[in-house]
C-alpha positions as CSV (number, residue, x, y, z in Angstrom):
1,X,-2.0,17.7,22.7
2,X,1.8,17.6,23.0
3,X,4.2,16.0,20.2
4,X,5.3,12.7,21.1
5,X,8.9,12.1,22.3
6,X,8.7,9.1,20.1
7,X,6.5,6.8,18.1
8,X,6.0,3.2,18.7
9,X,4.2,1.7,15.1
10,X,2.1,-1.5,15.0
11,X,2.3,-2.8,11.5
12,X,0.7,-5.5,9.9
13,X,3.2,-6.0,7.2
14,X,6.9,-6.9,6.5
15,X,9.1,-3.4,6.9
16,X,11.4,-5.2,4.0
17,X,8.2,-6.1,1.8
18,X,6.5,-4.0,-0.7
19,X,7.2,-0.4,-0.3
20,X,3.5,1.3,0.2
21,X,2.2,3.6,2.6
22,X,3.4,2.6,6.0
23,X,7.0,2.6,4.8
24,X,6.9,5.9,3.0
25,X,4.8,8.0,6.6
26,X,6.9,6.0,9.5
27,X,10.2,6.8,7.6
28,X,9.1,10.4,7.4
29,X,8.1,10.6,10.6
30,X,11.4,8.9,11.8
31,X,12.7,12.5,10.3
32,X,11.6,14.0,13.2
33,X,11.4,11.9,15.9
34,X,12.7,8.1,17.0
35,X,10.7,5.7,15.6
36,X,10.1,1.7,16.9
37,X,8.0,-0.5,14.4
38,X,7.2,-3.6,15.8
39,X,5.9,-6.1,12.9
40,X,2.7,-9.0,13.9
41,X,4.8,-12.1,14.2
42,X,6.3,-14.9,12.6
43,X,6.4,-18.3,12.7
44,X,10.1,-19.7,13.8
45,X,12.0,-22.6,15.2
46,X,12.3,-20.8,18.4
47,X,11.7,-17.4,20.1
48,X,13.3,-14.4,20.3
49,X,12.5,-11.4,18.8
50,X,14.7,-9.7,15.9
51,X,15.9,-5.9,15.7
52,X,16.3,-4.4,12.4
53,X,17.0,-1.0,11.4
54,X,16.3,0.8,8.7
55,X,17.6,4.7,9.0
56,X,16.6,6.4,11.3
57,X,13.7,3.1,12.1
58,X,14.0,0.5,14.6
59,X,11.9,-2.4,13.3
60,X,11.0,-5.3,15.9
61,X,10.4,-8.9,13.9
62,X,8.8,-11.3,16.5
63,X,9.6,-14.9,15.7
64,X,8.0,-17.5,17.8
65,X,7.7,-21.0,17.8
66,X,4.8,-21.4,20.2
67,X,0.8,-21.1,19.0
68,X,-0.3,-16.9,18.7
69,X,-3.5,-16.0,18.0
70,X,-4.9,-12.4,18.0
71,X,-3.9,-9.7,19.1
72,X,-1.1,-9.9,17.4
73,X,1.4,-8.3,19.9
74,X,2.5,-9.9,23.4
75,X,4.3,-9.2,26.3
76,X,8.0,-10.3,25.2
77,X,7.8,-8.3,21.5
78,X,6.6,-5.0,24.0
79,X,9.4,-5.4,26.2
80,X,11.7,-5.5,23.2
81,X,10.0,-2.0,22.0
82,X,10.2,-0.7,25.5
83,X,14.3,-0.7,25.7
84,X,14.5,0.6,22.4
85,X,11.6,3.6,22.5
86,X,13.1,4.0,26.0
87,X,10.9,5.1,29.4
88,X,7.9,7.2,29.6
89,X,4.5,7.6,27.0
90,X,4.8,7.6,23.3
91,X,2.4,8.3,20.5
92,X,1.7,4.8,19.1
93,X,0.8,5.1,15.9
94,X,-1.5,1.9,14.5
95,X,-1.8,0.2,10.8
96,X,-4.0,-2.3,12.1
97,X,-6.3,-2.6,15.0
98,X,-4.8,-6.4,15.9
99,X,-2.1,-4.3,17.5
100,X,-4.5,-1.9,19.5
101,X,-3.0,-3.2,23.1
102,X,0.1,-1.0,22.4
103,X,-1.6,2.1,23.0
104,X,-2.3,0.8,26.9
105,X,1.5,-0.6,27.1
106,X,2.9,2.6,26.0
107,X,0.4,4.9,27.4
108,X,-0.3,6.1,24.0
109,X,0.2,10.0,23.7
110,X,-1.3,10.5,21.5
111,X,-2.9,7.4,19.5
112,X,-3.0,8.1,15.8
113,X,-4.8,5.3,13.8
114,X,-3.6,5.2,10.1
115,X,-6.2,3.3,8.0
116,X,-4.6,2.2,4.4
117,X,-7.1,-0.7,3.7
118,X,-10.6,-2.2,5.2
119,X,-8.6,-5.3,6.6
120,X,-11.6,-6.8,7.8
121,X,-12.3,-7.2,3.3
122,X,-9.3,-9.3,2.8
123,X,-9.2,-13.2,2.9
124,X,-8.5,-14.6,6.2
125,X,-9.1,-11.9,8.4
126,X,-8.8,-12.2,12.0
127,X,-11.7,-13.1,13.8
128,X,-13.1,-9.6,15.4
129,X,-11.1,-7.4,13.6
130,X,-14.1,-5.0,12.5
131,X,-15.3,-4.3,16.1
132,X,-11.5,-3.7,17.0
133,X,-11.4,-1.5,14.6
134,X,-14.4,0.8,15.4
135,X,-12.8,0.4,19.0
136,X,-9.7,1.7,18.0
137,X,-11.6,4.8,15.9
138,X,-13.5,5.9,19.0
139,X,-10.2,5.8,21.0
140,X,-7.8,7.2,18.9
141,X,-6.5,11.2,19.0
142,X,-6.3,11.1,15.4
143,X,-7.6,9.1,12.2
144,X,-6.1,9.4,9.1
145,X,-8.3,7.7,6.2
146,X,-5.9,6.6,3.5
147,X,-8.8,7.1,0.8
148,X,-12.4,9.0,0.3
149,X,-14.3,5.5,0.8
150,X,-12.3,4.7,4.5
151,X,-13.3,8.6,5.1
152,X,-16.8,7.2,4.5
153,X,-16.9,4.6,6.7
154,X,-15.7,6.7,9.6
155,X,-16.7,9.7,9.8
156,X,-19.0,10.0,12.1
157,X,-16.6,9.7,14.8
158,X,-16.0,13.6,13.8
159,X,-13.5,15.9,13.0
160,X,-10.9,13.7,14.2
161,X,-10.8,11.8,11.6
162,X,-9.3,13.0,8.1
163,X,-9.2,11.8,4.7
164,X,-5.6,12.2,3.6
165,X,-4.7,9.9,0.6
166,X,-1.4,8.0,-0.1
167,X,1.5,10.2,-2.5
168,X,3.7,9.7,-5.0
169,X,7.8,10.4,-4.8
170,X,7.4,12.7,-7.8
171,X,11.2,12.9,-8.7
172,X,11.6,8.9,-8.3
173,X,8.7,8.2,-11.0
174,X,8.8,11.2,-12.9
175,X,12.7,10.6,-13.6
176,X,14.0,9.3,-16.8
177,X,15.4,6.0,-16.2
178,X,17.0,3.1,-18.7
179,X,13.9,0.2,-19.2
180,X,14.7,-2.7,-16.8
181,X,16.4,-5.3,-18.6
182,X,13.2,-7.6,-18.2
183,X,10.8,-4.7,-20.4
184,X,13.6,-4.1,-22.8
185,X,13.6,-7.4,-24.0
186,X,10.2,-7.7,-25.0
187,X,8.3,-7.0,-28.5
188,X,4.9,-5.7,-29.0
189,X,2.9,-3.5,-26.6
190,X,4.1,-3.8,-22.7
191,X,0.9,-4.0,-20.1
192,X,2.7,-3.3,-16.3
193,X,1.5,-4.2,-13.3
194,X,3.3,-3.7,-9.8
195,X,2.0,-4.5,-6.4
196,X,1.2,-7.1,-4.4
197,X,-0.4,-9.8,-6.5
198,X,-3.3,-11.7,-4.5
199,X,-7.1,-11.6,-4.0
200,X,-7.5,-8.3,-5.3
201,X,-6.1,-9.2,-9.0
202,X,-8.6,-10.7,-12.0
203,X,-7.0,-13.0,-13.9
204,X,-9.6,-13.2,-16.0
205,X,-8.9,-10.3,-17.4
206,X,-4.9,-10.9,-17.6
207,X,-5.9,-13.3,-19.7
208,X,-8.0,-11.5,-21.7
209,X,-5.3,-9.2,-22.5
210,X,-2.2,-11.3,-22.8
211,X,-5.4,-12.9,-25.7
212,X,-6.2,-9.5,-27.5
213,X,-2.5,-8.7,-27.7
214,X,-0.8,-11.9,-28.7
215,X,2.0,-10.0,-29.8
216,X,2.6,-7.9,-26.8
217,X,3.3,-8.5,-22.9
218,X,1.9,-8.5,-19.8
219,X,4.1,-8.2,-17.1
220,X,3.2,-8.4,-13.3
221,X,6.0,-7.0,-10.7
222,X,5.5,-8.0,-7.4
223,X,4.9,-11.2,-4.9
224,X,2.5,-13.3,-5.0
225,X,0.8,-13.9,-1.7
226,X,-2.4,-15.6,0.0
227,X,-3.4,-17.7,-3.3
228,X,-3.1,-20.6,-4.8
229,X,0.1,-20.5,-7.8
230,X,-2.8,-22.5,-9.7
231,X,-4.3,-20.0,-10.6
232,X,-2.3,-17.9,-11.7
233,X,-2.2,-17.6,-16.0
234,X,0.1,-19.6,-18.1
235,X,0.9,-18.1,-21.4
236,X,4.1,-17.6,-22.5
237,X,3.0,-13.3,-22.9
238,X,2.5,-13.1,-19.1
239,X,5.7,-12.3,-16.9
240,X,5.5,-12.2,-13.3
241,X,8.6,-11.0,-11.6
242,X,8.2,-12.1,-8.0
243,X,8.7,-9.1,-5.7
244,X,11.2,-6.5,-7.2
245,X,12.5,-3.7,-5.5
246,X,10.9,0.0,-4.7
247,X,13.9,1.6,-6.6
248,X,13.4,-1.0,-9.5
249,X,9.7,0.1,-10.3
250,X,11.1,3.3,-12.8
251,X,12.7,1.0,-14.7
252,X,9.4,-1.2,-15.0
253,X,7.2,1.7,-16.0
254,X,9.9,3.1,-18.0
255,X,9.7,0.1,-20.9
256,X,5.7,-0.1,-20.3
257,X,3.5,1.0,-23.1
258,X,0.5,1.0,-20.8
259,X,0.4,1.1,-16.6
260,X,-2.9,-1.0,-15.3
261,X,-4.6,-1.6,-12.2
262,X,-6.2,-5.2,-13.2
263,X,-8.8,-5.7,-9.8
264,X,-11.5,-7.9,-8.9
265,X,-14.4,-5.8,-8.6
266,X,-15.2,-7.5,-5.2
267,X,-15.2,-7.3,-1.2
268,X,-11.6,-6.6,-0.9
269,X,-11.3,-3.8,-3.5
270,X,-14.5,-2.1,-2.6
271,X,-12.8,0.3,-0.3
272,X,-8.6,0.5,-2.0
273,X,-7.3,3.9,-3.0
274,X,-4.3,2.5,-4.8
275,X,-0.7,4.5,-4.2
276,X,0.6,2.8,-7.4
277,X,-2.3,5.3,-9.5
278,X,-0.2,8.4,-9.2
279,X,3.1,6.5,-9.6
280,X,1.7,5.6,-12.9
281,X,1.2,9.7,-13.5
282,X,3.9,10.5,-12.4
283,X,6.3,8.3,-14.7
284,X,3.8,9.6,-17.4
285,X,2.0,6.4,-18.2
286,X,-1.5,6.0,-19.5
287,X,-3.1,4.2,-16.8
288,X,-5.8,1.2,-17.7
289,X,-8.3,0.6,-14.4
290,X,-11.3,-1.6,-13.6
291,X,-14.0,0.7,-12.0
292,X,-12.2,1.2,-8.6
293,X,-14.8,4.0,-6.7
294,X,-11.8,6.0,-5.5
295,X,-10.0,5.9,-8.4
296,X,-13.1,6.9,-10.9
297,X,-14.4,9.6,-8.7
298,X,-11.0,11.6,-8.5
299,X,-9.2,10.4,-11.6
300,X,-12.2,9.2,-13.5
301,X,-11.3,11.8,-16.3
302,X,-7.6,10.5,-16.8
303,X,-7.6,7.0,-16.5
304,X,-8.8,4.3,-19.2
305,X,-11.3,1.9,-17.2
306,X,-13.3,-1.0,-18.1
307,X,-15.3,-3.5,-16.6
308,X,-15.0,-7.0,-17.7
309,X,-12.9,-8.8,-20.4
310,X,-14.4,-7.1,-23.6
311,X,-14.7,-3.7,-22.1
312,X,-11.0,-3.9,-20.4
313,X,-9.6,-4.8,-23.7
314,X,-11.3,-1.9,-25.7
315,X,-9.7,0.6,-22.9
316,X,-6.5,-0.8,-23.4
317,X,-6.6,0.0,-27.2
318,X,-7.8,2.9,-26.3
319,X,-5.1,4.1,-23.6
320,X,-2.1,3.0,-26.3
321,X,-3.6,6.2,-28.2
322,X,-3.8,8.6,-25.1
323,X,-3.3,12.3,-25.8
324,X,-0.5,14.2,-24.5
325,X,-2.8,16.2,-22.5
326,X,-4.0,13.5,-21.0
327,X,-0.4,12.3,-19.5
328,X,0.2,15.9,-18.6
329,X,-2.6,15.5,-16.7
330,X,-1.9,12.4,-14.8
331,X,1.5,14.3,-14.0
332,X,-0.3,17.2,-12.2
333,X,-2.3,14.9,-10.1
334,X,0.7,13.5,-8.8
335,X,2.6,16.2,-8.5
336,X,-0.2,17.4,-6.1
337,X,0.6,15.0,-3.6
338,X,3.7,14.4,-2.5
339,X,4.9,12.0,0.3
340,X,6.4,14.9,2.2
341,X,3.5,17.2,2.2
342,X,1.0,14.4,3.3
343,X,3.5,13.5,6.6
344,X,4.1,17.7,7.2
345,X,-0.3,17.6,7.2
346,X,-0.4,15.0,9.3
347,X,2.5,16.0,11.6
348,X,0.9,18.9,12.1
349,X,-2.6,18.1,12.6
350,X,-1.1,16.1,16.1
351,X,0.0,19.6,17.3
């Protein structure tokens, strides 16, 4: 297999969003060669497609005003990527399987399939997206599985597919940074949160700890998407930020007494192997958990976990007393696995 002259990306979320996996390989990769992301589409008074760009990343936005349904790419959004990837084959490299017509309208060399989540999990999955996705396993050149329990799933399609697990930006985290004004206000314990806030969050046991610790915080950095504002927690100890910026999130940890990972223990978190665990070592938090599998069965030893209101609250008292070995700990995992030494892996298992 040749390297690509280019890479076209098919990504299922916003380039500007949260920054997560996607954003911290395709930047990487747009290190060493050109890069075209084109995102699933928008809703819009009219259409046209809109070109961003982003370093050394050209990022396609389709807006259109007439009805789409899956796949989630058309003709007009391809031509767009087209002038800017310019003539000839491309590697196209996939985030989700909607996009999998790419790979024929670039003549895909080679197809790489990056799998960060089980998609088909998540609320309002597209109809067919599982069989697209074992479609797009048995097709691709390469599959990376962004966590052991993706590996799982796929691995029988053989040696072609690799568990490589999301990084950490060691220096970003590990830095010493001033508390974001929001944190340094605040009195008693600070619990932090930051992500995307949505199906995968229990708000029972927000509540449960904004309860326990009356005179501490819990503070929830990130946007809120795909639920109802309803039901989201009302107490006058619970902050949620709305999305902040990736540069902002030192700053969050920085004032945070303990970092936690709040999920549902359901469909859509069956499978996650979440990025914002090692940022949490590396700024040298204590890190509170629900039973995630892929968290307990590689960090099992250094996080707090419970499952369940009572249980979560007696790991959080708990993980406010964590050991300096402990924290030192959580700061060699990370510094394991860096963002640049997962993209050089990947890079060169395509050679």
């Amino acid at each position: 297999m040749s390297l690509p002259r280019a890479f076209v990306v098919g990504l299922h979320l916003r380039w500007d969003g949260v920054w997560q996996r996607p954003q911290q390989i395709v930047s990487r990769l747009a290190q060493r060669v050109p890069v075209v992301v084109i995102e699933e589409p928008l809703w819009a008074p009219e259409d046209r497609d809109v070109v961003m760009t982003d370093g050394n990343v050209r990022i396609v936005r389709p807006l259109r005003a007439r009805g789409w349904s899956p796949p989630l790419v058309d003709a007009q959004a391809i031509a767009t990527g087209r002038e800017l990837a310019g003539p000839g084959a491309c590697g196209v490299w996939l985030y989700t399987p909607m996009m999998l017509e790419l790979a024929d309208a670039f003549a895909a060399d080679p197809l790489v399939f990056d799998c960060m989540d089980e998609l088909a999990a998540f609320d309002f999955a597209p109809a067919g997206i599982a069989e697209r996705d074992s479609a797009l396993v048995a097709r691709a050149y390469r599959v990376f599985a962004g966590g052991m329990s993706l590996y799982a799933h796929r691995k029988d399609a053989g040696s072609k597919v690799i568990c490589e697990p999301s990084g950490v930006e060691i220096e970003r985290f590990a830095a010493d940074v001033a508390p974001h004004p929001l944190v340094a206000e605040l009195h008693g314990p600070v619990f932090t949160y930051t992500g995307v806030i949505d199906e995968r969050i229990d708000f029972g046991l927000v509540n449960a700890l904004a309860d326990a610790f009356a005179d501490g915080n819990v503070v929830l950095v990130g946007p809120v998407v795909k639920i109802d504002p309803a039901v989201l927690p009302r107490r006058t100890n619970v902050h949620f930020t709305g999305g902040a910026p990736y540069a902002s999130l030192p700053g969050f940890l920085a004032g945070t007494d303990v970092a936690i990972m709040p999920f549902a223990i359901n469909r859509a978190t069956e499978n996650i192997s979440p990025t914002k665990t090692l940022e949490y070592f590396a700024a040298r938090r204590p890190v509170l958990t629900t039973p995630i599998r892929d968290v307990m069965e590689e960090f099992g030893d250094i996080v707090y976990s419970g499952a369940g209101p009572e249980a979560f609250v007696a790991a959080a008292r708990a993980a406010l007393g964590a050991p300096p070995n402990r924290i030192a700990a959580g700061v060699a995992a990370a510094s394991a696995r860096t963002w640049d030494a997962i993209v050089a892996r990947m890079w060169n298992a395509l050679d």
